[in-house]
PDBQT receptor file of N, H, CA, C and O in Angstrom, charges set to zero:
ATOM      1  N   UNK A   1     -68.025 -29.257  -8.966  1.00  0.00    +0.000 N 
ATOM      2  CA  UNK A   1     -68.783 -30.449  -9.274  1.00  0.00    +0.000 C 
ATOM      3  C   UNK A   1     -68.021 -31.353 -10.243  1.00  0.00    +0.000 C 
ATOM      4  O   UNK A   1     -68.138 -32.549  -9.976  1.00  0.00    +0.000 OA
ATOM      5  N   UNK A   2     -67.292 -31.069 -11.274  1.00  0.00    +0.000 N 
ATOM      6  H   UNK A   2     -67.196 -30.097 -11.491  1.00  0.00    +0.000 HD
ATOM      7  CA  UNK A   2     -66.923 -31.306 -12.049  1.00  0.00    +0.000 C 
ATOM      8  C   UNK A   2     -65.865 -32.214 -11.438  1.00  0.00    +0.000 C 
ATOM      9  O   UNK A   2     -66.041 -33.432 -11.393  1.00  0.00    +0.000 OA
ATOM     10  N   UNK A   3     -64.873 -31.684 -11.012  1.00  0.00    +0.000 N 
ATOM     11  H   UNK A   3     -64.730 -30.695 -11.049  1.00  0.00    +0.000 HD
ATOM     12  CA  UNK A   3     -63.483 -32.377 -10.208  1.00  0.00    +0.000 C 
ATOM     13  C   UNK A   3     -64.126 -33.507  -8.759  1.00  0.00    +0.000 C 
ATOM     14  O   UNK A   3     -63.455 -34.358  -8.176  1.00  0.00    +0.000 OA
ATOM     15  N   UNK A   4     -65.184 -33.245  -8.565  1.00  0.00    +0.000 N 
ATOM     16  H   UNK A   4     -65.729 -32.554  -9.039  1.00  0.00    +0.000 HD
ATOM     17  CA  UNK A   4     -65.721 -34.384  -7.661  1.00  0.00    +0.000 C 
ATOM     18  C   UNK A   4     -66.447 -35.243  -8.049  1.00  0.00    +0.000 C 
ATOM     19  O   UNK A   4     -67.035 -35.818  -7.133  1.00  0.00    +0.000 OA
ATOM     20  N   UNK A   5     -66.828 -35.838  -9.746  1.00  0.00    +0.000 N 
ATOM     21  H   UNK A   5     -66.351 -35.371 -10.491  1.00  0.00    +0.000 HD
ATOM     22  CA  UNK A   5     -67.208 -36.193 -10.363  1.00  0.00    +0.000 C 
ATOM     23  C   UNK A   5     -65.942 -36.929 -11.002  1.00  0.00    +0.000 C 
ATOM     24  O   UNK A   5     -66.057 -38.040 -11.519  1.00  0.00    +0.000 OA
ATOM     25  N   UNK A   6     -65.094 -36.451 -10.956  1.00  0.00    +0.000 N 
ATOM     26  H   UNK A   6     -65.001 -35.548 -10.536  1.00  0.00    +0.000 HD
ATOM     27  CA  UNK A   6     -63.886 -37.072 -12.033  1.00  0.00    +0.000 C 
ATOM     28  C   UNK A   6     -63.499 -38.063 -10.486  1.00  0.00    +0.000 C 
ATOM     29  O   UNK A   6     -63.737 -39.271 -10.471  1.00  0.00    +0.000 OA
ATOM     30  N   UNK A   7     -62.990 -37.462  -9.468  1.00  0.00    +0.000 N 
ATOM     31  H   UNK A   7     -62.796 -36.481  -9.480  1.00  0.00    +0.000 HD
ATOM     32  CA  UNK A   7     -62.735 -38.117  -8.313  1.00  0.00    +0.000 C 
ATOM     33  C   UNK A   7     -63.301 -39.522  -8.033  1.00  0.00    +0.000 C 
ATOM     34  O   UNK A   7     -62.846 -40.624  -7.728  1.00  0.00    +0.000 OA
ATOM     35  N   UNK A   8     -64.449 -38.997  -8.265  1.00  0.00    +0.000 N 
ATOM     36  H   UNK A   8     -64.819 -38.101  -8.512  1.00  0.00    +0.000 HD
ATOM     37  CA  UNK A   8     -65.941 -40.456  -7.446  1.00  0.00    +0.000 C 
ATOM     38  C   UNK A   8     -65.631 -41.246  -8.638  1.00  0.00    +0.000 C 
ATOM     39  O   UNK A   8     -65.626 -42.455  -8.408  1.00  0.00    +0.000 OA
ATOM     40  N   UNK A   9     -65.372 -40.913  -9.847  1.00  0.00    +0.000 N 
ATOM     41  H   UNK A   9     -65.376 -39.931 -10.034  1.00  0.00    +0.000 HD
ATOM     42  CA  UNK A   9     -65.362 -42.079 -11.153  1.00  0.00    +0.000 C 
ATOM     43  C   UNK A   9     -64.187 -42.591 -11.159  1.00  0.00    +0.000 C 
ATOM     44  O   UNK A   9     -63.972 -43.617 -11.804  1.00  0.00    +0.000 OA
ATOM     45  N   UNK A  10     -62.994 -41.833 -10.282  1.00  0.00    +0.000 N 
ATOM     46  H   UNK A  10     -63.168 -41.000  -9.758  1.00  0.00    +0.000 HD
ATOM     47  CA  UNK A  10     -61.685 -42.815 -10.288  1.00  0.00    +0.000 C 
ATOM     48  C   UNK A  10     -60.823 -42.109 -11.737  1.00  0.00    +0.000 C 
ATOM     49  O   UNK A  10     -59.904 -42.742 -12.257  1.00  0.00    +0.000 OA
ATOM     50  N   UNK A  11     -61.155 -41.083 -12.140  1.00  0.00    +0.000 N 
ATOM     51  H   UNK A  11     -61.902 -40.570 -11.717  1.00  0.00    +0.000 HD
ATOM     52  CA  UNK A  11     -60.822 -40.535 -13.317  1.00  0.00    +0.000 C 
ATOM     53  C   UNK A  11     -59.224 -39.469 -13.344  1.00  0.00    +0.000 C 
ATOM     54  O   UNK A  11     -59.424 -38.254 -13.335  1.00  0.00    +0.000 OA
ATOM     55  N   UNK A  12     -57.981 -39.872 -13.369  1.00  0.00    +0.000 N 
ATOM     56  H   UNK A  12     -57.819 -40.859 -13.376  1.00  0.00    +0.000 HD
ATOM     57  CA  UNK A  12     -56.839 -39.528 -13.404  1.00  0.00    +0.000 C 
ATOM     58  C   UNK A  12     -57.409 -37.937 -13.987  1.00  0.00    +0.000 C 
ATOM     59  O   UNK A  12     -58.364 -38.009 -14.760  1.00  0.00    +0.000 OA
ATOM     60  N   UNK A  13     -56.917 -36.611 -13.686  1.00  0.00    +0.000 N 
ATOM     61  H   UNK A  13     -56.141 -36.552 -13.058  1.00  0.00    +0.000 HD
ATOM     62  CA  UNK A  13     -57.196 -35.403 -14.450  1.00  0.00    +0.000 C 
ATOM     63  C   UNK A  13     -56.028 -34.396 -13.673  1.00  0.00    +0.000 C 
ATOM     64  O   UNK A  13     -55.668 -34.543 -12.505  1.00  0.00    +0.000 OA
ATOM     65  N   UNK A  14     -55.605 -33.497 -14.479  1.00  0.00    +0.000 N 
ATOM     66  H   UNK A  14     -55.897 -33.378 -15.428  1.00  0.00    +0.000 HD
ATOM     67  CA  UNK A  14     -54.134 -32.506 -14.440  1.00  0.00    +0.000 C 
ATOM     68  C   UNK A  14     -55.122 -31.280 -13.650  1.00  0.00    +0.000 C 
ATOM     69  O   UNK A  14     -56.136 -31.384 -14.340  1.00  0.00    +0.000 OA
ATOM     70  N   UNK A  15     -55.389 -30.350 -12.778  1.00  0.00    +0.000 N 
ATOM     71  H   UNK A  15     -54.566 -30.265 -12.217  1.00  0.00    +0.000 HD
ATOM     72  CA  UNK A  15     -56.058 -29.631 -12.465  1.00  0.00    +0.000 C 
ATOM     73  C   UNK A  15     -54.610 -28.304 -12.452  1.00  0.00    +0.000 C 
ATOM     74  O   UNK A  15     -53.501 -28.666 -12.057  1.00  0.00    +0.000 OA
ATOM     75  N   UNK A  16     -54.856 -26.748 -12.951  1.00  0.00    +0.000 N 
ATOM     76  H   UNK A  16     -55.756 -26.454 -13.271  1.00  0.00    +0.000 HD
ATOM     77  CA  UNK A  16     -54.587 -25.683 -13.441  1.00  0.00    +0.000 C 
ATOM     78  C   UNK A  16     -55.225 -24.538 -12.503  1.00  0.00    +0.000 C 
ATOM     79  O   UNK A  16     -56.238 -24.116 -13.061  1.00  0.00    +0.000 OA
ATOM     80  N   UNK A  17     -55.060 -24.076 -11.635  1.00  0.00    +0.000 N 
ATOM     81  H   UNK A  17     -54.237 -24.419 -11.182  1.00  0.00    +0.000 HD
ATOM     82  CA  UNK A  17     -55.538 -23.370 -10.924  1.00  0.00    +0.000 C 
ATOM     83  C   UNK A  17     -55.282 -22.062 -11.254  1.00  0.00    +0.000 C 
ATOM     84  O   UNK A  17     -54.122 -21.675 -11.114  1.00  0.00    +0.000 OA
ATOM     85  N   UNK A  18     -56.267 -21.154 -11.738  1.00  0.00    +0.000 N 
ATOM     86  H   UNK A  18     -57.209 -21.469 -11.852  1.00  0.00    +0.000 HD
ATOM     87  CA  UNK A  18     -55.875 -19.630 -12.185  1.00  0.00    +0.000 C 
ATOM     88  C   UNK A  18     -55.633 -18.817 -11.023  1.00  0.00    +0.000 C 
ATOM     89  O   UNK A  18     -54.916 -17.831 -11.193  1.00  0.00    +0.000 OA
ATOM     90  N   UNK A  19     -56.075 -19.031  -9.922  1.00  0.00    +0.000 N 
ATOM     91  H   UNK A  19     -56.658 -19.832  -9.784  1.00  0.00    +0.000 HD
ATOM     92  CA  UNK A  19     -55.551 -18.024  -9.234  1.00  0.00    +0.000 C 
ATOM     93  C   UNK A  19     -53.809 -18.317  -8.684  1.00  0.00    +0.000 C 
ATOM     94  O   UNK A  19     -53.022 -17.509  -8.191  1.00  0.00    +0.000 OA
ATOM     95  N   UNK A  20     -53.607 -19.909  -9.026  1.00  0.00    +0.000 N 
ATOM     96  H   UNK A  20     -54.246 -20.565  -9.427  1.00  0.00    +0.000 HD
ATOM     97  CA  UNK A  20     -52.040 -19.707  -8.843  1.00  0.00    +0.000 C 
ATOM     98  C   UNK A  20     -51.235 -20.288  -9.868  1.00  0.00    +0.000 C 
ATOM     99  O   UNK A  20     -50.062 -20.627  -9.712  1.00  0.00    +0.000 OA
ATOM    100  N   UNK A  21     -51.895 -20.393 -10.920  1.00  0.00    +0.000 N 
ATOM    101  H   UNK A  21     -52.848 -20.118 -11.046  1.00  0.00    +0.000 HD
ATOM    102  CA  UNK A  21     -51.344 -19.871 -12.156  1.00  0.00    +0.000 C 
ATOM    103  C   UNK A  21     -51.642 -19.320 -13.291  1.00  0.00    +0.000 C 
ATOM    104  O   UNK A  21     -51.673 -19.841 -14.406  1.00  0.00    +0.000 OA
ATOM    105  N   UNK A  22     -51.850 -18.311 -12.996  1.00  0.00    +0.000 N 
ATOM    106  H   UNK A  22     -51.825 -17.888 -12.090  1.00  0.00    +0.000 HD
ATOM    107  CA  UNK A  22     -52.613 -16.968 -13.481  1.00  0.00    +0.000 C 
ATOM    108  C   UNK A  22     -52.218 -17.047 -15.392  1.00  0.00    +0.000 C 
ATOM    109  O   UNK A  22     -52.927 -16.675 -16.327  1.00  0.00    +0.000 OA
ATOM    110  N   UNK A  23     -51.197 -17.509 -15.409  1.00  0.00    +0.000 N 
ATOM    111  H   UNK A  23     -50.620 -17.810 -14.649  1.00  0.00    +0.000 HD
ATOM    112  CA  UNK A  23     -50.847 -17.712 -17.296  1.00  0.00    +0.000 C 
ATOM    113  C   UNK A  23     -51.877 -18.245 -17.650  1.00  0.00    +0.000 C 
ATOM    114  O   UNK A  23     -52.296 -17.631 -18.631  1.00  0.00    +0.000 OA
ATOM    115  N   UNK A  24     -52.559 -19.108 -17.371  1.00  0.00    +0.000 N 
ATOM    116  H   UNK A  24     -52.219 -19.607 -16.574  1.00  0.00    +0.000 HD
ATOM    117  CA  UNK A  24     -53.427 -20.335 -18.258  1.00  0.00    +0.000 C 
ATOM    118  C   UNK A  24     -54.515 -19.317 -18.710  1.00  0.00    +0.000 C 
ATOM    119  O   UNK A  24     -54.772 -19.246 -19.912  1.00  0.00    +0.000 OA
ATOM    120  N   UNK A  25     -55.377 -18.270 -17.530  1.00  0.00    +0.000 N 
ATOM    121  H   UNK A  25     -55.168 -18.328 -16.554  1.00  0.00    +0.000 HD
ATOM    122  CA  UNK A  25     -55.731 -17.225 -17.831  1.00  0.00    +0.000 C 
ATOM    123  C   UNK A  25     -55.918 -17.040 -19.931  1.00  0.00    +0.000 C 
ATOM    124  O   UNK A  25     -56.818 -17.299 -20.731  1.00  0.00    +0.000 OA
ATOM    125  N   UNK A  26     -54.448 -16.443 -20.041  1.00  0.00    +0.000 N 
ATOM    126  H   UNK A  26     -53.718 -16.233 -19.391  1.00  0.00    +0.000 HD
ATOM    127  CA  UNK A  26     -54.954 -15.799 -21.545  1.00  0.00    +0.000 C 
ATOM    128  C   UNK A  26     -54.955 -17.456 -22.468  1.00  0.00    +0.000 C 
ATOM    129  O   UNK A  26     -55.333 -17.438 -23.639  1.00  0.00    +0.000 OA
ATOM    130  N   UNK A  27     -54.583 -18.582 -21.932  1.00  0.00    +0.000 N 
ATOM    131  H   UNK A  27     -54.276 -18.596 -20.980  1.00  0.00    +0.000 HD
ATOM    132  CA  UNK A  27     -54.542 -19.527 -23.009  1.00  0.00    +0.000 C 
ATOM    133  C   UNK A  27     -55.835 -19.916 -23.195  1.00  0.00    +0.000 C 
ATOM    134  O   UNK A  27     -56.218 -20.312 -24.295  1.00  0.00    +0.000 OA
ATOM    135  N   UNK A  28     -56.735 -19.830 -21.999  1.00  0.00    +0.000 N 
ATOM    136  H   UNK A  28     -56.424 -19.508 -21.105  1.00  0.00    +0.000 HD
ATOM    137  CA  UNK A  28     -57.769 -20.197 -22.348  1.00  0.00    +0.000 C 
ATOM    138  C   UNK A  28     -58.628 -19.089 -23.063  1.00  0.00    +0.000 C 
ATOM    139  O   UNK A  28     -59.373 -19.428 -23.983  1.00  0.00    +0.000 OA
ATOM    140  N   UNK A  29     -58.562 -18.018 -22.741  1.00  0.00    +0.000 N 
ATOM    141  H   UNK A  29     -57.958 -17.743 -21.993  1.00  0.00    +0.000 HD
ATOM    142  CA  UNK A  29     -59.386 -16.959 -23.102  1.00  0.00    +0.000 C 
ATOM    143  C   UNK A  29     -58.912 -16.796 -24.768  1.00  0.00    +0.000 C 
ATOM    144  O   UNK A  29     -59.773 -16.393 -25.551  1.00  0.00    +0.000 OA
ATOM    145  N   UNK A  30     -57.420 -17.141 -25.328  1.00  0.00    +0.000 N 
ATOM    146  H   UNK A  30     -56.720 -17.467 -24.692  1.00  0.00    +0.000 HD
ATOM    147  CA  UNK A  30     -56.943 -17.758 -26.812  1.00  0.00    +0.000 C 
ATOM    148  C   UNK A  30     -57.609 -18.432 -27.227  1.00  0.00    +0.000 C 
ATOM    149  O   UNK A  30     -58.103 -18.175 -28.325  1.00  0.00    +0.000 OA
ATOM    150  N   UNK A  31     -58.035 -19.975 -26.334  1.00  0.00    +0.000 N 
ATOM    151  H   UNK A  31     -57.633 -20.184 -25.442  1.00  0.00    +0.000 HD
ATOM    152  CA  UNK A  31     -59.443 -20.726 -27.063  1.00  0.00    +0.000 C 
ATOM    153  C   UNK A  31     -60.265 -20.587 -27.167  1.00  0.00    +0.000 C 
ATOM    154  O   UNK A  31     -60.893 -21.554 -27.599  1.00  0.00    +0.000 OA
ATOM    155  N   UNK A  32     -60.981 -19.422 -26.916  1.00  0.00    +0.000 N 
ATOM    156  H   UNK A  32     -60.471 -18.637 -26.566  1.00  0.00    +0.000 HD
ATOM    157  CA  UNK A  32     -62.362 -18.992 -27.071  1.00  0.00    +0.000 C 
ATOM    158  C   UNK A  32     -63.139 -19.097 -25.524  1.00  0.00    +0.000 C 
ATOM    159  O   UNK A  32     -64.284 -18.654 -25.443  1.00  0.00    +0.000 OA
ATOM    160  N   UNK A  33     -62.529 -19.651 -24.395  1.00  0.00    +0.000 N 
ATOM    161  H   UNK A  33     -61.599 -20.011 -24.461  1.00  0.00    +0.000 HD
ATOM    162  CA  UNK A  33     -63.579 -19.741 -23.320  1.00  0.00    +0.000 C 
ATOM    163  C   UNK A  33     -63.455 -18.866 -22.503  1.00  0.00    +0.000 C 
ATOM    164  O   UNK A  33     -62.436 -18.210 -22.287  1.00  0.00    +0.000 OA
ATOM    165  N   UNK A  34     -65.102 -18.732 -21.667  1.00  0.00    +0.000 N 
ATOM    166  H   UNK A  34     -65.930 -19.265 -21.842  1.00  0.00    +0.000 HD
ATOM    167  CA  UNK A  34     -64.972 -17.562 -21.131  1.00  0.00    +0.000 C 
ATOM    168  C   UNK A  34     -65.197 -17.874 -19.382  1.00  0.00    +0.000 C 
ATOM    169  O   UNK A  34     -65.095 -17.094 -18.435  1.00  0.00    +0.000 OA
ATOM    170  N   UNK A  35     -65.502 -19.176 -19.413  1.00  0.00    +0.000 N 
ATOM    171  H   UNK A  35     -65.585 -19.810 -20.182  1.00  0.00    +0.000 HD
ATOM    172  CA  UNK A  35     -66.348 -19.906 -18.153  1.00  0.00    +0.000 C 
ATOM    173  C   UNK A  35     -65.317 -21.047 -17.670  1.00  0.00    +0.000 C 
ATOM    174  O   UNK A  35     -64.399 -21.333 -18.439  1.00  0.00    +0.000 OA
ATOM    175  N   UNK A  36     -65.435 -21.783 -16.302  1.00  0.00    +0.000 N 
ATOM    176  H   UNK A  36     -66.181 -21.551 -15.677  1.00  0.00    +0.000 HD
ATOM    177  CA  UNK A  36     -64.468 -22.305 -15.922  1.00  0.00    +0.000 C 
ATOM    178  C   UNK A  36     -65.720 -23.397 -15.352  1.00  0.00    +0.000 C 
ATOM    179  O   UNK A  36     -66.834 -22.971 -15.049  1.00  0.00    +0.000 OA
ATOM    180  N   UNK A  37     -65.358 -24.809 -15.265  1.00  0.00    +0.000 N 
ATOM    181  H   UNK A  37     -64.452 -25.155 -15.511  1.00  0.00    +0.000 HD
ATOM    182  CA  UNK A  37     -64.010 -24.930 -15.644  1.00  0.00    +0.000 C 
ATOM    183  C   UNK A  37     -64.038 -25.806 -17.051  1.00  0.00    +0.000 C 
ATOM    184  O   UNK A  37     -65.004 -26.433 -17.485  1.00  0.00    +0.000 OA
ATOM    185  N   UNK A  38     -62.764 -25.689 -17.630  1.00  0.00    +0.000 N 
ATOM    186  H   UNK A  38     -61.979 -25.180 -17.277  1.00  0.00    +0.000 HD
ATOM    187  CA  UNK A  38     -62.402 -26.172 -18.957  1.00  0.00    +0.000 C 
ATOM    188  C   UNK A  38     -61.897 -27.467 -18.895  1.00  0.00    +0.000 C 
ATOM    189  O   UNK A  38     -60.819 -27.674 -18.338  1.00  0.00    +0.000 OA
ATOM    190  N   UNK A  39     -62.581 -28.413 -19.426  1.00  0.00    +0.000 N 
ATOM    191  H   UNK A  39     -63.457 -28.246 -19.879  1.00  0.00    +0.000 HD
ATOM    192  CA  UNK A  39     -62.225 -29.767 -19.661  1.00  0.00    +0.000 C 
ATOM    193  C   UNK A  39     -61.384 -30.116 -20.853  1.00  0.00    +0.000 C 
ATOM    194  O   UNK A  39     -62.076 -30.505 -21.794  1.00  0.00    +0.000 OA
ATOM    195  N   UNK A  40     -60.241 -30.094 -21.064  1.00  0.00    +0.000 N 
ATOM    196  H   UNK A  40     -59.679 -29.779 -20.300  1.00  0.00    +0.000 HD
ATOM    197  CA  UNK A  40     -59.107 -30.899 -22.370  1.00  0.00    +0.000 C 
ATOM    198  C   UNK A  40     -59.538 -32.198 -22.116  1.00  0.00    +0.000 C 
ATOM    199  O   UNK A  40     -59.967 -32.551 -21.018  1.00  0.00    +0.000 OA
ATOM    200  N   UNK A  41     -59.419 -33.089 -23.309  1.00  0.00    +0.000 N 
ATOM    201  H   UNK A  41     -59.070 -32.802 -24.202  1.00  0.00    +0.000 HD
ATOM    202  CA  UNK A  41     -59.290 -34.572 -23.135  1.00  0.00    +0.000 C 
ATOM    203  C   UNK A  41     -58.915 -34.616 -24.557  1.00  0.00    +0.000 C 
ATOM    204  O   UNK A  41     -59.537 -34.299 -25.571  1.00  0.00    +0.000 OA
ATOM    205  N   UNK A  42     -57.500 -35.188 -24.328  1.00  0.00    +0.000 N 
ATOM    206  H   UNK A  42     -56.995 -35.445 -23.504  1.00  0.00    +0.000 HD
ATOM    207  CA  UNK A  42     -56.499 -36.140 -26.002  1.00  0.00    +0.000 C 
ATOM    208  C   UNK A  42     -57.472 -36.543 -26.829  1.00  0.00    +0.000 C 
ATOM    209  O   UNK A  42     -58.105 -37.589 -26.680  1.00  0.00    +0.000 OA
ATOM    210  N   UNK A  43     -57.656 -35.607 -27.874  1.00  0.00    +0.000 N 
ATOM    211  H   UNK A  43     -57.142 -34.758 -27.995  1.00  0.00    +0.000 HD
ATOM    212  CA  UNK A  43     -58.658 -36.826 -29.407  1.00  0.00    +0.000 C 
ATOM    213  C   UNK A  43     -59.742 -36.351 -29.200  1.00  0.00    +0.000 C 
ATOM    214  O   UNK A  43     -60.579 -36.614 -30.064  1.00  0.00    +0.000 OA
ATOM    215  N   UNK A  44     -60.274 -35.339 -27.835  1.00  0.00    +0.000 N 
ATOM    216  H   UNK A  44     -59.593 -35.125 -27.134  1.00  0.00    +0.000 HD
ATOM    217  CA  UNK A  44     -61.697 -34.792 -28.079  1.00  0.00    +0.000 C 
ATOM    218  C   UNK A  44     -61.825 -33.361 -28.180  1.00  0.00    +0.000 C 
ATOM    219  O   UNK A  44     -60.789 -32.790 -27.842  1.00  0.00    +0.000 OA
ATOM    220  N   UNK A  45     -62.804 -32.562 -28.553  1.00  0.00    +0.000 N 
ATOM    221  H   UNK A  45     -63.646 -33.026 -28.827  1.00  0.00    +0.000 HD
ATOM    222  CA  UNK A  45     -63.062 -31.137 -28.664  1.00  0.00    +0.000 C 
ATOM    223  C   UNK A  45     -63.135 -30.824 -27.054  1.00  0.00    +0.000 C 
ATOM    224  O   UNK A  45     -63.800 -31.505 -26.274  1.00  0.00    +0.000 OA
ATOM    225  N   UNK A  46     -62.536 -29.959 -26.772  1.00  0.00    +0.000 N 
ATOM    226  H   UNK A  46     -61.996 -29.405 -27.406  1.00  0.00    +0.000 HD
ATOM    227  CA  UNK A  46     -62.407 -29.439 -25.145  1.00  0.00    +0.000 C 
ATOM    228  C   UNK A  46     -63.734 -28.405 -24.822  1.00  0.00    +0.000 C 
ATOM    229  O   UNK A  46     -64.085 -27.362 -25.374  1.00  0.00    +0.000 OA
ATOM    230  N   UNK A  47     -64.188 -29.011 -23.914  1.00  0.00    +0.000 N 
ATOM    231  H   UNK A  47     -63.903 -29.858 -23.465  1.00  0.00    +0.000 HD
ATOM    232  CA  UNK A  47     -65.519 -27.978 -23.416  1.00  0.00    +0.000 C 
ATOM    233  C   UNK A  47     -65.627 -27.423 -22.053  1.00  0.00    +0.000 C 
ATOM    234  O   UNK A  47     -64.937 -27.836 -21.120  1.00  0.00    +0.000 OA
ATOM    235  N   UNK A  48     -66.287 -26.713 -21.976  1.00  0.00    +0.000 N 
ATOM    236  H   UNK A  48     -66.847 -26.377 -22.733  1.00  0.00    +0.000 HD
ATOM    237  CA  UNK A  48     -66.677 -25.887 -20.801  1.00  0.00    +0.000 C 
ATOM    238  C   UNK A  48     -67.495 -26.490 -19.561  1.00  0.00    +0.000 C 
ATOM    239  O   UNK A  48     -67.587 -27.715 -19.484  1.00  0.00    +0.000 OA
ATOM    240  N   UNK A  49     -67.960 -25.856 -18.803  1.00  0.00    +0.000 N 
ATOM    241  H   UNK A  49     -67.885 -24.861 -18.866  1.00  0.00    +0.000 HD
ATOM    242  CA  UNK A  49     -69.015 -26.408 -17.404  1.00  0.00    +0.000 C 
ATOM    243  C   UNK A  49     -68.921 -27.550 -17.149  1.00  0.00    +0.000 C 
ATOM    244  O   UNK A  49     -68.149 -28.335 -17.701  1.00  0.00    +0.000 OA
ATOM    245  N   UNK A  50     -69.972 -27.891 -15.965  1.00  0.00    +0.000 N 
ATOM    246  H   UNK A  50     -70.600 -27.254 -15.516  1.00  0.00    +0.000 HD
ATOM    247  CA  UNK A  50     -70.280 -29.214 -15.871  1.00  0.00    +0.000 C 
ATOM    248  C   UNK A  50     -71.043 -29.901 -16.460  1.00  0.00    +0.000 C 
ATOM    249  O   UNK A  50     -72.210 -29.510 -16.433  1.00  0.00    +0.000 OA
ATOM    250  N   UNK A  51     -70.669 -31.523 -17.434  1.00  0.00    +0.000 N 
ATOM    251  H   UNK A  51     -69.721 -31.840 -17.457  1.00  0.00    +0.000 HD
ATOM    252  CA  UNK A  51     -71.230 -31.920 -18.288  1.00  0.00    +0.000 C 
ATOM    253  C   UNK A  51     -71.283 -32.553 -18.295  1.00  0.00    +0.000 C 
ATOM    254  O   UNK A  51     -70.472 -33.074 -19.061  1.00  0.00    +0.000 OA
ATOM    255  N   UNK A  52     -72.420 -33.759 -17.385  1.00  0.00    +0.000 N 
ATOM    256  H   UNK A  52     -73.078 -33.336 -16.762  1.00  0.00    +0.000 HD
ATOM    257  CA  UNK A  52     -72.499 -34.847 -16.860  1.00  0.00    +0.000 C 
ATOM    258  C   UNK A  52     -72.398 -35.772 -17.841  1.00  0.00    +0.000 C 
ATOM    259  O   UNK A  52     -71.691 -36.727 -17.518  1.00  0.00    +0.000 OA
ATOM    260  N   UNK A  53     -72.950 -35.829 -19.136  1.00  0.00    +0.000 N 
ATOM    261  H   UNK A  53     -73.524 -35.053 -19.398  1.00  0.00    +0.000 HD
ATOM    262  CA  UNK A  53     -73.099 -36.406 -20.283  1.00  0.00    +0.000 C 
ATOM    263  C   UNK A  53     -71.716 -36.694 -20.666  1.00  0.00    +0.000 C 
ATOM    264  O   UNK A  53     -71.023 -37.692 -20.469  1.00  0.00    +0.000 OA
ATOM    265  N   UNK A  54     -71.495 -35.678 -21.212  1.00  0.00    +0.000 N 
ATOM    266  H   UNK A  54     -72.058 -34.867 -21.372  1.00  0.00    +0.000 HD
ATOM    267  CA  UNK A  54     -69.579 -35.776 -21.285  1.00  0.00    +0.000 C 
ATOM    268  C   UNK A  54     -68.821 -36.402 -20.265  1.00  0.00    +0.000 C 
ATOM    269  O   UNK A  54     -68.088 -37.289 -20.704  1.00  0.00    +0.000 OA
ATOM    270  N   UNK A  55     -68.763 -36.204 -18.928  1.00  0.00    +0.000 N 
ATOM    271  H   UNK A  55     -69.358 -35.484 -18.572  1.00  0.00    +0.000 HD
ATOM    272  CA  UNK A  55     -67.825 -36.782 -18.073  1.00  0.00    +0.000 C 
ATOM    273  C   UNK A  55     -67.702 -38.066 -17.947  1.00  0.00    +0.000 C 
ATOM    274  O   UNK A  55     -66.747 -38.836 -17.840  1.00  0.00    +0.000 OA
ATOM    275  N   UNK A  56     -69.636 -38.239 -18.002  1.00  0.00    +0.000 N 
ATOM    276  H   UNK A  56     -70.412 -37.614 -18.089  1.00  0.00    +0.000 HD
ATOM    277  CA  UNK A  56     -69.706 -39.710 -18.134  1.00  0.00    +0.000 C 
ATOM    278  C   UNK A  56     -68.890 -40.781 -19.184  1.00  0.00    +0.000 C 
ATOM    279  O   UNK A  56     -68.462 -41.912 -18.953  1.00  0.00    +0.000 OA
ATOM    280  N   UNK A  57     -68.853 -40.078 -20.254  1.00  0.00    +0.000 N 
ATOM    281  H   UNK A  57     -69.200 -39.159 -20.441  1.00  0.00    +0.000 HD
ATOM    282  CA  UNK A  57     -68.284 -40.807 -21.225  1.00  0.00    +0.000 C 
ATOM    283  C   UNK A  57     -66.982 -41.269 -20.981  1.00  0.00    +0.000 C 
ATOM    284  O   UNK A  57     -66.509 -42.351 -21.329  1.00  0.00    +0.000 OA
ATOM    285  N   UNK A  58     -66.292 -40.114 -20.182  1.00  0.00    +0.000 N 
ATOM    286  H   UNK A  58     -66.677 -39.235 -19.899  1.00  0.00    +0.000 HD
ATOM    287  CA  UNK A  58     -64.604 -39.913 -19.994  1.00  0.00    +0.000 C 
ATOM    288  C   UNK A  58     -64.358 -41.395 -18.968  1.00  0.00    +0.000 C 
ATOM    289  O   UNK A  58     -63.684 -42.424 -19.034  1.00  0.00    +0.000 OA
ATOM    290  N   UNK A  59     -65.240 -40.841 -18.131  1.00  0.00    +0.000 N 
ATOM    291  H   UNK A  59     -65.787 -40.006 -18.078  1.00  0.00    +0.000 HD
ATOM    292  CA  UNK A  59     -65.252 -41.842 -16.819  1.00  0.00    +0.000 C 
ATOM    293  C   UNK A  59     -65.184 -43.598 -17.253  1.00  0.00    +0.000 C 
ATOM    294  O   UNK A  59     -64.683 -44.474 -16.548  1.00  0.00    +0.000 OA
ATOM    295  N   UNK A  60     -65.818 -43.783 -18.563  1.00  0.00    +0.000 N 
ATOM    296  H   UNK A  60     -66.225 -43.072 -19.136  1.00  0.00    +0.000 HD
ATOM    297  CA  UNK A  60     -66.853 -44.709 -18.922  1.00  0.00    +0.000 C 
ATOM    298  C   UNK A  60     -67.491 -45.819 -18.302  1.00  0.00    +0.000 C 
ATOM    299  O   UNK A  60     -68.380 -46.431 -18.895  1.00  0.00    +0.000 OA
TER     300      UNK A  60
């Protein structure tokens, strides 16, 4: 939902696929998350799930 949400808003995003690149695995599980998928964005606190509230903002 998340990545078809960034799509429909026209929203540029780097996508990390754990099953084919299995490293990102412990970096995220280093930041504390346990749930996928993980949203980074430059200058903001990085969060978890889908977060319409949040995306919206990204999208603006």
């Amino acid at each position: 939902m998340t990545k078809r949400y960034l799509t429909e808003h026209d929203v540029a995003f780097e996508e990390h696929n754990i099953n084919e690149q299995p490293e990102y695995i412990n970096y995220l599980k280093s930041n504390g998350f346990q749930s996928l998928p993980v949203i980074e964005i430059e200058g903001q606190p990085a969060f978890s799930g889908f977060r319409p509230q949040q995306l919206q903002a990204v999208a603006g």
